[in-house]
BAFI-3210 file (N, C-alpha, C; in Angstrom, 3 decimals, decimal comma, padded with zeros to 6 digits):
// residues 226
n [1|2|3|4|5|6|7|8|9|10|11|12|13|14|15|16|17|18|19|20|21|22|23|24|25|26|27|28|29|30|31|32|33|34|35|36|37|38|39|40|41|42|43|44|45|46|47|48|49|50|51|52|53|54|55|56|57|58|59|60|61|62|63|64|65|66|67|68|69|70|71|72|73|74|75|76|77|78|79|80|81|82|83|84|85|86|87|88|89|90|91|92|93|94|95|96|97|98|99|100|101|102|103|104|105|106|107|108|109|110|111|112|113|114|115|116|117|118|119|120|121|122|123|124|125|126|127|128|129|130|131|132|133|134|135|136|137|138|139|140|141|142|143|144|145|146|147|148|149|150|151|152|153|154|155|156|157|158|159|160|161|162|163|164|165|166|167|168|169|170|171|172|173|174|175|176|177|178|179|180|181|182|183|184|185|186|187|188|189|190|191|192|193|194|195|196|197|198|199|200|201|202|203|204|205|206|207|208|209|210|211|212|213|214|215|216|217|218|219|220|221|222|223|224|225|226]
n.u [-023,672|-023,394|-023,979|-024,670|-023,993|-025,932|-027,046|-030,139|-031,898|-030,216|-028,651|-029,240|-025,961|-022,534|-021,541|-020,872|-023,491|-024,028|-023,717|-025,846|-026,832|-027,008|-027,015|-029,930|-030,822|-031,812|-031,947|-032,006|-032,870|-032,283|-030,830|-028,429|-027,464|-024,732|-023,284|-024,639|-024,551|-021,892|-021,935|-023,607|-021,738|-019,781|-020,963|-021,578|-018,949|-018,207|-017,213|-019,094|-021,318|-023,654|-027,703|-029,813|-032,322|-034,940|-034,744|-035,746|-037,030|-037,183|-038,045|-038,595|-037,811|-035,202|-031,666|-030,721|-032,462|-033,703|-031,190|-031,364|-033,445|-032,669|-030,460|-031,920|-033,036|-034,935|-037,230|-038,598|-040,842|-041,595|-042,958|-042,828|-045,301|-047,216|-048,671|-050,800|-049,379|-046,300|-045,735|-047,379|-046,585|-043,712|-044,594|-045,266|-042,938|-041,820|-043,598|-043,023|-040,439|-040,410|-042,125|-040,475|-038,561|-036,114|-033,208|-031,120|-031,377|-030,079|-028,854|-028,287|-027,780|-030,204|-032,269|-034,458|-035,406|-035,492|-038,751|-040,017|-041,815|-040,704|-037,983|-038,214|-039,243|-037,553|-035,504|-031,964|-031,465|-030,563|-028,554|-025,782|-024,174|-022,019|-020,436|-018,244|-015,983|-017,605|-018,098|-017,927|-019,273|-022,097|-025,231|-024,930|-025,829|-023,684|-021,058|-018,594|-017,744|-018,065|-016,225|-013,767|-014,074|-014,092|-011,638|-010,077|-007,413|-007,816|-010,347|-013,285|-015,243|-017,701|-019,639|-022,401|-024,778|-028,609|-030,598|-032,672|-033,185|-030,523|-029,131|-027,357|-026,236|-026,154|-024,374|-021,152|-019,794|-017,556|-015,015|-012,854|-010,447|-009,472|-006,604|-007,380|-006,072|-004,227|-004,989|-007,194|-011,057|-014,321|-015,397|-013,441|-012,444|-014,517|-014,599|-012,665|-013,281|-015,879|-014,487|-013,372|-016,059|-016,856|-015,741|-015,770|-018,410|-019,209|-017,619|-018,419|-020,891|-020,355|-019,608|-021,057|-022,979|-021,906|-021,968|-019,981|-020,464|-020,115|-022,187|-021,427|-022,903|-022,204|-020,130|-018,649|-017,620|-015,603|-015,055|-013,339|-013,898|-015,568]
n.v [-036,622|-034,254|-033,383|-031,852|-033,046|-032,599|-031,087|-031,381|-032,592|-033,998|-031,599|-030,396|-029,762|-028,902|-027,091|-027,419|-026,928|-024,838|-025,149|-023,822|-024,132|-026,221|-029,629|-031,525|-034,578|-037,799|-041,305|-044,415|-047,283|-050,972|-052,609|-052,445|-050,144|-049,081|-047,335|-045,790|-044,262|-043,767|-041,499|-039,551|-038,884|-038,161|-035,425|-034,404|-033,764|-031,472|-032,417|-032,675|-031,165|-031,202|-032,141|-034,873|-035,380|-037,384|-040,446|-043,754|-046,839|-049,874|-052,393|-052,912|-054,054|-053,349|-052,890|-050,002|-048,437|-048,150|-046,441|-044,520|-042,832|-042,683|-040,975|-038,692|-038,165|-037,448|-040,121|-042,864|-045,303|-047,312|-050,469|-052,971|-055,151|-053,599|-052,189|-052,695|-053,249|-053,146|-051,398|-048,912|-049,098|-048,172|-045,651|-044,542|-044,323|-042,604|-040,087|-039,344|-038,908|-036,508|-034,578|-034,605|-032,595|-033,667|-033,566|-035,898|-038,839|-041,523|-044,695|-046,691|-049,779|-050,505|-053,354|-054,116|-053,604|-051,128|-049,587|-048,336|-045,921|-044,703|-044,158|-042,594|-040,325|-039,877|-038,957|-039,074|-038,438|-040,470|-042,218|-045,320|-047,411|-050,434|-053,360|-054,250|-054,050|-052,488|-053,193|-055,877|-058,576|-057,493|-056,672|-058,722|-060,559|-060,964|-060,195|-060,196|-062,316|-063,890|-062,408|-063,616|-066,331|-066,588|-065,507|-063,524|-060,401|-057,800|-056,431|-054,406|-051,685|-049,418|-046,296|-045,352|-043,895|-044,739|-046,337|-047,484|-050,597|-052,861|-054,108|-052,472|-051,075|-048,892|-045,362|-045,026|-043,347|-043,261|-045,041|-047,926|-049,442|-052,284|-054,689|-058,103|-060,534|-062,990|-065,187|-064,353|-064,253|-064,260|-062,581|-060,738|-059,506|-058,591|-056,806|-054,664|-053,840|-052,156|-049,789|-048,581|-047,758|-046,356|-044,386|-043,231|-043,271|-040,826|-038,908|-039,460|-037,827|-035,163|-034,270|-034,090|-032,319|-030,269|-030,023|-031,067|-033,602|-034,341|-035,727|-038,355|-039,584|-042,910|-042,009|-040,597|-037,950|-035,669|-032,707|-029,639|-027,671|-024,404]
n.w [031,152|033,753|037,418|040,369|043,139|046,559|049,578|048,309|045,816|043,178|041,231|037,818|037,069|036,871|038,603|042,132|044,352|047,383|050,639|053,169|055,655|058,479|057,510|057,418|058,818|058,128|059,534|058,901|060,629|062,037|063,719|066,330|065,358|064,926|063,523|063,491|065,744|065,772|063,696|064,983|067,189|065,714|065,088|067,585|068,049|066,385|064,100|061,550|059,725|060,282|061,313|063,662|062,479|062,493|063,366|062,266|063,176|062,451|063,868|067,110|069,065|068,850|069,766|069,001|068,481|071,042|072,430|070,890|071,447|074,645|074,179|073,486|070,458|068,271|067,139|066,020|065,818|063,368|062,111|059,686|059,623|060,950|058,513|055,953|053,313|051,458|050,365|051,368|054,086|053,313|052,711|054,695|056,252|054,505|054,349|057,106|057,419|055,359|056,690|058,671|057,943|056,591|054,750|053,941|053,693|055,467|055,777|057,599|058,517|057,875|057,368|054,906|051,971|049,808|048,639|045,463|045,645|048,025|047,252|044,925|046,345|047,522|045,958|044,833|047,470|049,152|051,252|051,547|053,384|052,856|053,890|052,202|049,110|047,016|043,295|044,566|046,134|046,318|047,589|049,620|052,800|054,356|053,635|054,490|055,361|053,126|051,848|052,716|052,158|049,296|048,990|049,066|049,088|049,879|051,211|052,463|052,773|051,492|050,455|049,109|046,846|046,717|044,793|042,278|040,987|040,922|044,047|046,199|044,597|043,567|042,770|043,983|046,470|048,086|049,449|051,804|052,113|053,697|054,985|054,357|056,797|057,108|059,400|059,463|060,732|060,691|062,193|063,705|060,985|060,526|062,393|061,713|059,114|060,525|061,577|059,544|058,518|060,199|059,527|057,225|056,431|057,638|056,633|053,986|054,010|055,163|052,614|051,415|052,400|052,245|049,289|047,423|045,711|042,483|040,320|037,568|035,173|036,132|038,065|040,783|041,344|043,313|044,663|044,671|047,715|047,735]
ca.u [-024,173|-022,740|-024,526|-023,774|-025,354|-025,893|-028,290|-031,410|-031,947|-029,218|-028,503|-028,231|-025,084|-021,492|-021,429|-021,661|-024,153|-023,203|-024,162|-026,100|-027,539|-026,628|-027,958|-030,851|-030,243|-032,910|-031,380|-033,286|-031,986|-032,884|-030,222|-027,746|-027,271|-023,221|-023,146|-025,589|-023,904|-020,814|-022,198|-023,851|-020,218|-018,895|-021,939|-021,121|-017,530|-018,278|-016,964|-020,430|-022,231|-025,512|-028,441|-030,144|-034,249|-035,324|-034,242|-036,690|-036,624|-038,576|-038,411|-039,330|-036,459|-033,636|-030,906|-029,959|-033,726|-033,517|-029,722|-031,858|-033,913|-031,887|-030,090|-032,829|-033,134|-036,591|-037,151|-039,789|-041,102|-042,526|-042,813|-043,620|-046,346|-048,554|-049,425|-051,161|-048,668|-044,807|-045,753|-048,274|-045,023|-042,986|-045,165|-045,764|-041,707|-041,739|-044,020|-042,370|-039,162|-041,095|-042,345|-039,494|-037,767|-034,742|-032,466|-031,124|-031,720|-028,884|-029,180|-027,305|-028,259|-031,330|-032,742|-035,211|-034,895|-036,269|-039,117|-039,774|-042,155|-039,503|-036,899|-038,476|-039,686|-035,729|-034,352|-031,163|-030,612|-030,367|-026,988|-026,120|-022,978|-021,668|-019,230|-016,924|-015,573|-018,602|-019,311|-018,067|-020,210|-023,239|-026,233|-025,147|-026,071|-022,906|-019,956|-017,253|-017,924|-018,083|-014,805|-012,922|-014,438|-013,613|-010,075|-009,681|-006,518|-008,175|-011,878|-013,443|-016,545|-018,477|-020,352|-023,062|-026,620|-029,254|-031,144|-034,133|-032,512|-029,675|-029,083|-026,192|-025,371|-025,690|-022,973|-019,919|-018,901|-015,984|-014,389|-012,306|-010,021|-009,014|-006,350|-007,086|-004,825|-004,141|-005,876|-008,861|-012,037|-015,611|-015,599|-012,350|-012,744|-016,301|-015,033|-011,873|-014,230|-016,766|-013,861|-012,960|-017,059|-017,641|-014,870|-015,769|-019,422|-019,528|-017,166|-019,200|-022,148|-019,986|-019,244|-022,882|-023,377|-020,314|-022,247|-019,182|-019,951|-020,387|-022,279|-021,344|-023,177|-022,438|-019,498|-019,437|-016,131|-015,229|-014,895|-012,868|-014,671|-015,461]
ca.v [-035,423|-033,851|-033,183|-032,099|-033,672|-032,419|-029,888|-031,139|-033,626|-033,691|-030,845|-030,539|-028,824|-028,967|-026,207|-027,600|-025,863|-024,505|-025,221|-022,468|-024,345|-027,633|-030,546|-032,360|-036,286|-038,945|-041,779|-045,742|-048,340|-052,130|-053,581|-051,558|-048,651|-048,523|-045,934|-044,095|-043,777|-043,159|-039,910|-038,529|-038,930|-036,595|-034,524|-033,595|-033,497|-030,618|-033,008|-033,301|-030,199|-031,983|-032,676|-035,716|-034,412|-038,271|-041,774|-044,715|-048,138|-050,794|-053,709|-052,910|-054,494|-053,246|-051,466|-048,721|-047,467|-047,913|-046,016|-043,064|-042,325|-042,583|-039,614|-037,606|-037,884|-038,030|-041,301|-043,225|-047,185|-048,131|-052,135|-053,262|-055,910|-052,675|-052,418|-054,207|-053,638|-052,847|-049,815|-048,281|-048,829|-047,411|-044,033|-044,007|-043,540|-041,102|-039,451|-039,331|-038,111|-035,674|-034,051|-033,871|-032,016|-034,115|-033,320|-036,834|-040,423|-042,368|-046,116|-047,098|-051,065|-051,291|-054,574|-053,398|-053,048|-049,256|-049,540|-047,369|-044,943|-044,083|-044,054|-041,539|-039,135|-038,869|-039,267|-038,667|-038,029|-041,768|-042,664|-046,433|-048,209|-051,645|-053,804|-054,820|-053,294|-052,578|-054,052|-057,230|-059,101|-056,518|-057,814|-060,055|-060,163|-061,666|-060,091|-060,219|-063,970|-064,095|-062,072|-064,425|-067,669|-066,197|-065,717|-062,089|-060,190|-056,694|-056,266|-052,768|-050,892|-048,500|-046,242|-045,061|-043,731|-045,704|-046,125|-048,244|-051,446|-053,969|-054,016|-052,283|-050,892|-047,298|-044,865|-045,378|-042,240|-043,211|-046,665|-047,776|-050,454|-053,221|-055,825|-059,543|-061,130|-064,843|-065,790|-063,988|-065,005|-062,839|-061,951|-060,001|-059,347|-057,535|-055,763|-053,592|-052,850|-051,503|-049,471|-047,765|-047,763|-045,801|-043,043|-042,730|-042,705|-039,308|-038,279|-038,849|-037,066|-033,925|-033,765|-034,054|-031,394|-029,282|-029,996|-031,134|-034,330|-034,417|-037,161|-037,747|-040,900|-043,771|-041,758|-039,643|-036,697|-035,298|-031,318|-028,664|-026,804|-023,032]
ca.w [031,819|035,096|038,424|041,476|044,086|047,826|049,886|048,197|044,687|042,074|040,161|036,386|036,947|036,724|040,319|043,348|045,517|048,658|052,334|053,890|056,603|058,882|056,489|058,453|058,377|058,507|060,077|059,423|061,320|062,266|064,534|067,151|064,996|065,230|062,722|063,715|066,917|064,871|062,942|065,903|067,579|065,033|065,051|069,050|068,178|065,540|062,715|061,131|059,956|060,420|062,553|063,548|062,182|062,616|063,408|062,001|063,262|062,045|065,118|068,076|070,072|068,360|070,700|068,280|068,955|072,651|072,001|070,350|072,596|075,178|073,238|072,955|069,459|067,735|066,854|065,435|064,852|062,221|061,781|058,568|060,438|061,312|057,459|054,669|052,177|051,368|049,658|052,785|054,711|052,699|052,106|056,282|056,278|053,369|055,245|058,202|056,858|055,045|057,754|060,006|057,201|056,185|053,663|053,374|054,203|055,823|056,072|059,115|059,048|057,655|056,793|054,125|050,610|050,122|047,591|044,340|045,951|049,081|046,790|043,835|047,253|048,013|044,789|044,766|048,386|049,668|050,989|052,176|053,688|052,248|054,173|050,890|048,351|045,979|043,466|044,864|047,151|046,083|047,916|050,345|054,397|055,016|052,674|055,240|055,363|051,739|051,265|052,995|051,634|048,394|049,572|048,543|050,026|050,227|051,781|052,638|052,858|050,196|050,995|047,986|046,497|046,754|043,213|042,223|040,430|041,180|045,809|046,427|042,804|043,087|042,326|044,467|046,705|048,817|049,971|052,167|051,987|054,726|054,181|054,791|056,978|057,272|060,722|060,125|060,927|060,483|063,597|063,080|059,768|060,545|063,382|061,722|058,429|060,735|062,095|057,998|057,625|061,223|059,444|055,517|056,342|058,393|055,543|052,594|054,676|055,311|051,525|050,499|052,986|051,402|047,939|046,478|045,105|041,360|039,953|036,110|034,656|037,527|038,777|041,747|041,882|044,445|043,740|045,684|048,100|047,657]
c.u [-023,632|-023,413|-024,274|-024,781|-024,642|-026,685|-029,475|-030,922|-030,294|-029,130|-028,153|-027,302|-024,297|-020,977|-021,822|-022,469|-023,421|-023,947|-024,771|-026,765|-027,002|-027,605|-028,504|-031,303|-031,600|-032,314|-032,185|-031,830|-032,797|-032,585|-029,692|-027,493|-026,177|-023,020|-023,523|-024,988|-022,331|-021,049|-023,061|-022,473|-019,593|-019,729|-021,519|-020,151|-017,119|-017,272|-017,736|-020,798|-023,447|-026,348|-029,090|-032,003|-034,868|-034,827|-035,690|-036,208|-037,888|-038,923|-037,632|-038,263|-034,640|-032,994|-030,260|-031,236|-033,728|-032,164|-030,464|-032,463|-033,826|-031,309|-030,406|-032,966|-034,339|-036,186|-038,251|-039,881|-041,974|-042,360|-043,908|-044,983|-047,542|-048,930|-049,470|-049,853|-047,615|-045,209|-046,576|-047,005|-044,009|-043,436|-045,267|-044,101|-041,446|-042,632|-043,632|-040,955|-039,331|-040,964|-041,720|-038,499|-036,355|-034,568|-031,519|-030,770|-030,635|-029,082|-028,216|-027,861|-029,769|-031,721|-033,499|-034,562|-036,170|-037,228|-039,239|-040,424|-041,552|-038,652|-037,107|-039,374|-038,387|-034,820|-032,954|-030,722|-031,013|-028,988|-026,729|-024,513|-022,561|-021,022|-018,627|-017,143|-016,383|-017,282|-019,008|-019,080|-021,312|-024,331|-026,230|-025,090|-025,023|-020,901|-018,742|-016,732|-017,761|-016,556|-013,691|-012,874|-013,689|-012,393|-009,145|-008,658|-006,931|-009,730|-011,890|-014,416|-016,682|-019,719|-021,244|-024,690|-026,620|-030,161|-031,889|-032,931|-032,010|-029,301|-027,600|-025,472|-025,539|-024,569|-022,241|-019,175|-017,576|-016,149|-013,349|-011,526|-009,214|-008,182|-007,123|-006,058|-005,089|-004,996|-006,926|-010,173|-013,232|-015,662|-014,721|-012,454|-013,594|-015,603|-013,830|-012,562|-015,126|-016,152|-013,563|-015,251|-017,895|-016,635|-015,165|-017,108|-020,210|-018,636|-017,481|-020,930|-021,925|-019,818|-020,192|-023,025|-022,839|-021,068|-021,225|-019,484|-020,863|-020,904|-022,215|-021,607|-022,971|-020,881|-019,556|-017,690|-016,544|-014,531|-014,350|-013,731|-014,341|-014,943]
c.v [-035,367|-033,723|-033,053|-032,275|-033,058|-031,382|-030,010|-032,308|-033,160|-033,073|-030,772|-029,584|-029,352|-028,167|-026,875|-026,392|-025,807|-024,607|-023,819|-022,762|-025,709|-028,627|-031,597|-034,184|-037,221|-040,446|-043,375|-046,867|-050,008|-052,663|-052,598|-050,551|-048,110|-047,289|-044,666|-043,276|-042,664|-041,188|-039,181|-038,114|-037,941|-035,632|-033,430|-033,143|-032,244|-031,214|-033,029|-031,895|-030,687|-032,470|-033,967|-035,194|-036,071|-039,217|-042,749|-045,754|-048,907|-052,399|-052,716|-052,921|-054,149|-052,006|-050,368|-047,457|-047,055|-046,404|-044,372|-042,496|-042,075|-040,953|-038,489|-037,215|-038,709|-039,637|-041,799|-044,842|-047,474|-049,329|-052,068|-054,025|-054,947|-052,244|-053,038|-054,141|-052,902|-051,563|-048,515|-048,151|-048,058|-045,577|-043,508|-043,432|-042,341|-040,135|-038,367|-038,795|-037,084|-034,269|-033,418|-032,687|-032,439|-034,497|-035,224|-037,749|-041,074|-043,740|-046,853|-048,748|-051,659|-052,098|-054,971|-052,917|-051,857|-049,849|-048,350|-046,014|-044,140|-043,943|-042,737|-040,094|-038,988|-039,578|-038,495|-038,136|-038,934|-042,117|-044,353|-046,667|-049,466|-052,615|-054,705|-053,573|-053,245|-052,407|-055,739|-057,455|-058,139|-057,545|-058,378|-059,570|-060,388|-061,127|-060,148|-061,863|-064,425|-064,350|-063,010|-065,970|-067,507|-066,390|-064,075|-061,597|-058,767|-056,843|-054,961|-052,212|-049,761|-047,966|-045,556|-044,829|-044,867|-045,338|-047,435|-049,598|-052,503|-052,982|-053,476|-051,260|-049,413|-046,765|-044,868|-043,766|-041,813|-044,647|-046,765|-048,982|-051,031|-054,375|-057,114|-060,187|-062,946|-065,637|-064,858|-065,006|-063,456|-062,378|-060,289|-059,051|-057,924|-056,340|-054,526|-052,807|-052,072|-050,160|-047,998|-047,105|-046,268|-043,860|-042,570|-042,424|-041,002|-038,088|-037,917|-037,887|-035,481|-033,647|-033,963|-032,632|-030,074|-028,994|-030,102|-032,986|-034,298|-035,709|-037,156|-039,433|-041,312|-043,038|-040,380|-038,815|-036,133|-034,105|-030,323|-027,718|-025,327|-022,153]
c.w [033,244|035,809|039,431|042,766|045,589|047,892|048,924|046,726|043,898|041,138|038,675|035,904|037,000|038,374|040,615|043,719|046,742|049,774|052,971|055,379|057,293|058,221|057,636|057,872|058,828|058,245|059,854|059,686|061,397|063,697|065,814|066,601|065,002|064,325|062,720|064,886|066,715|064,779|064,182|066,603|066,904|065,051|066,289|068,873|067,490|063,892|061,316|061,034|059,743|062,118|062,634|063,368|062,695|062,765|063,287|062,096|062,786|063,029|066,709|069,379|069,545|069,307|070,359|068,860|070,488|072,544|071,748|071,109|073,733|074,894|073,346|071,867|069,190|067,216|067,186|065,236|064,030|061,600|060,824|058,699|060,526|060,136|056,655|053,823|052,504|051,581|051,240|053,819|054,298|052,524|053,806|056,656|055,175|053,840|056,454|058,143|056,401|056,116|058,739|059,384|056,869|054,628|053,029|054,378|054,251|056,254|056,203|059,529|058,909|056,518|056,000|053,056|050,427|048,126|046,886|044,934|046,833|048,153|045,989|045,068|047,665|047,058|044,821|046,303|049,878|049,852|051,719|052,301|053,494|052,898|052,845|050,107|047,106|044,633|043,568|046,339|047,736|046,710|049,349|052,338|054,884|053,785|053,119|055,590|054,309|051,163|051,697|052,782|050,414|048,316|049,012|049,306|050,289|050,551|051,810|052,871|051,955|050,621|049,482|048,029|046,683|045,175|043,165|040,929|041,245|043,089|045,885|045,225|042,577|043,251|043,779|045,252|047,214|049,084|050,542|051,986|053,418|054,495|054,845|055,936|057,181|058,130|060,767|060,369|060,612|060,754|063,400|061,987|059,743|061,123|062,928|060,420|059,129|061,014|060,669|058,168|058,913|060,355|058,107|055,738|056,862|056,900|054,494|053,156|054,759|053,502|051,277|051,474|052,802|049,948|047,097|045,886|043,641|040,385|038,009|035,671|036,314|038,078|039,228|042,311|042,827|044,191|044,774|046,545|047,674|048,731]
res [x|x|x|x|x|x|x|x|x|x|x|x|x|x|x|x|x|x|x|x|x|x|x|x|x|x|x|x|x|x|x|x|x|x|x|x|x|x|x|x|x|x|x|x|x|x|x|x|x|x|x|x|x|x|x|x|x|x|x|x|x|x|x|x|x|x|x|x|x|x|x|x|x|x|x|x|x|x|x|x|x|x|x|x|x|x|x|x|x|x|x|x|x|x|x|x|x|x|x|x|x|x|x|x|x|x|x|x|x|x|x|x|x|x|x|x|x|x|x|x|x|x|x|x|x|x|x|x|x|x|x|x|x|x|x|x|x|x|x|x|x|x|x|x|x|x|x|x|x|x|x|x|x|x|x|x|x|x|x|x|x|x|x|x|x|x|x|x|x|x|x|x|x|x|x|x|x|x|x|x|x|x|x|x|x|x|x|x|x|x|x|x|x|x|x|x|x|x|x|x|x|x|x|x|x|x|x|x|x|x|x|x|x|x|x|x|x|x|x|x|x|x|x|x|x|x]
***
């Protein structure tokens, strides 16, 4: 079955839908937020037809939050610590996203696996960033460390849904690829994927916002605009 996903859940269609409005982004973060910084960056630049409706951090001290507010972009904390359970956390950001009116959830570094009830309140319009080349080194906090233990000669970043299951394993919208070189190190390594991950992620955001991407089973086309 076909679908075309963007501007709101996933359609059981074969048409994209069409953009009638700037698609309003809800933004969760943990750490510094390079991405986020990223896609606002194209946002100013008029790269980005999108707004920033929310930014959610979940610690306290993280300088992506400081970064946002700074900004002047809404922005919100919610530490898992201030309730009893996952799920109560989870529904206070579904909530909260809710509310501000965003069209879809961008997860720019956060450290949080998204449970079932956040996930089935923005089904289908969860997007996440990878550093490797999904689906290798699916999962892991450290895949740029991995990839080169391994001894792989291409690395990369993936950027993809988010879907209730296996960490990392939803459908696949764009990727970028980075080679290896000989004298790398993590450090390195980290810092020219972040470099592919700061440029495909604003990309697959504008084409959700375009409504061209087509999801058919676990793969996700990429459909001419109108």
């Amino acid at each position: 079955m076909a679908s075309a996903a963007g501007r709101g859940e996933a359609e059981q269609s074969g048409t994209p839908t069409v953009a009638f409005r700037r698609l309003r982004l809800g933004i969760l973060i943990s750490g510094r937020g390079s991405n986020m910084q990223a896609i606002v960056a194209n946002i100013e630049a008029g790269k980005l037809a999108a707004d920033v409706a929310l930014v959610v951090c979940n610690h306290r001290d993280a300088p992506g939050l400081a970064w946002a507010r700074e900004k002047g972009l809404p922005a919100l904390l919610l530490e898992r610590g201030d309730y009893p359970t996952r799920e109560a956390h989870d529904d206070a950001i579904a909530r909260a996203l809710s509310d501000a009116g965003v069209d879809l959830v961008v997860l720019a570094g956060y450290d949080r696996i998204l449970g079932a009830r956040l996930l089935e309140a923005f089904r289908g319009r969860i997007v996440n960033i990878h550093p490797s080349l999904l689906p290798a080194f699916a999962g892991s906090l450290h895949a740029q460390a991995d990839a080169l233990e391994y001894g792989v000669k291409i690395s990369g970043c993936t950027v993809h849904f988010v879907t209730e299951g296996e960490v990392d394993g939803g459908p696949i919208i764009l990727q970028a690829a980075v080679p290896v070189m000989e004298d790398d190190t993590p450090e390195r390594l980290s810092a020219r994927i972040l470099e592919q991950e700061h440029v495909i992620y604003s990309r697959a955001i504008q084409l959700y916002a375009e409504g061209r991407l087509r999801l058919e089973g676990r793969r996700v086309r990429i459909v001419e605009g109108s």
